[in-house]
C-alpha positions as CSV (number, residue, x, y, z in Angstrom):
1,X,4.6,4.2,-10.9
2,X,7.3,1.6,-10.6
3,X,5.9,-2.1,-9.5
4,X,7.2,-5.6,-9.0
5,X,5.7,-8.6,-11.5
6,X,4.5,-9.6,-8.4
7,X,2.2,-6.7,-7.7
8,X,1.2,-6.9,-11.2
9,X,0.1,-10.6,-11.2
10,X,-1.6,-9.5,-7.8
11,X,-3.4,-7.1,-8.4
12,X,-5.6,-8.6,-10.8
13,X,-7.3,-10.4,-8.0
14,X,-11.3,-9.6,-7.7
15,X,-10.2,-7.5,-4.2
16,X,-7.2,-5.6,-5.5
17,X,-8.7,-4.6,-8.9
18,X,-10.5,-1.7,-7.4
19,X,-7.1,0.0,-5.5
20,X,-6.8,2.9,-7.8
21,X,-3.2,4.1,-8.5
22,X,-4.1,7.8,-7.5
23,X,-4.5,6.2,-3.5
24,X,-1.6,4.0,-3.6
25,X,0.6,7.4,-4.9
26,X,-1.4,9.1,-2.2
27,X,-0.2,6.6,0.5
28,X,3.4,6.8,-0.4
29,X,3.6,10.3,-0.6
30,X,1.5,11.0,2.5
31,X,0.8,8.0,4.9
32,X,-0.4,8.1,8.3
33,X,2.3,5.7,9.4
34,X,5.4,4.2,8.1
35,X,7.1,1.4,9.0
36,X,10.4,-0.3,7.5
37,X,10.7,-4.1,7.8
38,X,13.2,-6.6,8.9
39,X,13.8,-7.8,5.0
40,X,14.5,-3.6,4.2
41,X,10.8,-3.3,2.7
42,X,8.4,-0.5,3.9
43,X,4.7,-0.4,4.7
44,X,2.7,3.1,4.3
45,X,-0.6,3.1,5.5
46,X,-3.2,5.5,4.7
47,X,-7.0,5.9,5.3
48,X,-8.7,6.5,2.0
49,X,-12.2,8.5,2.4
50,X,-13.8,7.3,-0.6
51,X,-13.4,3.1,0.5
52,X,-13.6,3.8,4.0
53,X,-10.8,1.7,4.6
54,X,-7.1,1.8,4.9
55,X,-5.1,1.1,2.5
56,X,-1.6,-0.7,3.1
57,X,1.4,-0.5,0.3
58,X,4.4,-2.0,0.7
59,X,7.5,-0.9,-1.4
60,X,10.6,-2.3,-2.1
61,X,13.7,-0.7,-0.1
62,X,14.4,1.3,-2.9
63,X,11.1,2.9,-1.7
64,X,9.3,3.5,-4.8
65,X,9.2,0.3,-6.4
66,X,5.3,-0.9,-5.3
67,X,5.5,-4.6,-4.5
68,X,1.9,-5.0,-2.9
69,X,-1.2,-3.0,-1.7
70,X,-4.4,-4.1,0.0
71,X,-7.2,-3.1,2.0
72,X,-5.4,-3.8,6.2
73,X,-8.7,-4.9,7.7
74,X,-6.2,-5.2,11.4
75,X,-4.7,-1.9,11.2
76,X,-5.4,0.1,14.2
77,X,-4.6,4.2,14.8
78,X,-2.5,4.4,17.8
79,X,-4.3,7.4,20.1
């Protein structure tokens, strides 16, 4: 998995140390929504059963590169 220094300083944070990679490939290969920013970076959300929780990444606009991921406590399904 590619990732900026960023997401590597990051994720050592008490709240990020327990996103395993296996979701974060999970939510870029199959997200429930995708959405490209203004700046050319995308967001992938997925819901991952064993957190309960949706996960967010954010990739760089090569699209692979993995520049964040957290837990999106806001993110809402659109019914």
């Amino acid at each position: 998995m590619k990732c900026t220094n960023y997401f590597l300083f990051v994720r050592q944070r008490s709240d990020r140390i327990i996103i395993k990679d296996d979701w974060i490939l999970d939510t870029i290969k199959e997200p429930i929504k995708t959405m490209v920013q203004t700046d050319g970076r995308v967001r992938k959300w997925k819901f991952i059963e064993e957190a309960g929780r949706y996960l967010r990444v954010i990739l760089l606009e090569d699209n692979e590169t993995v520049h964040n991921a957290f837990f999106d406590r806001s993110f809402k399904v659109n019914i």
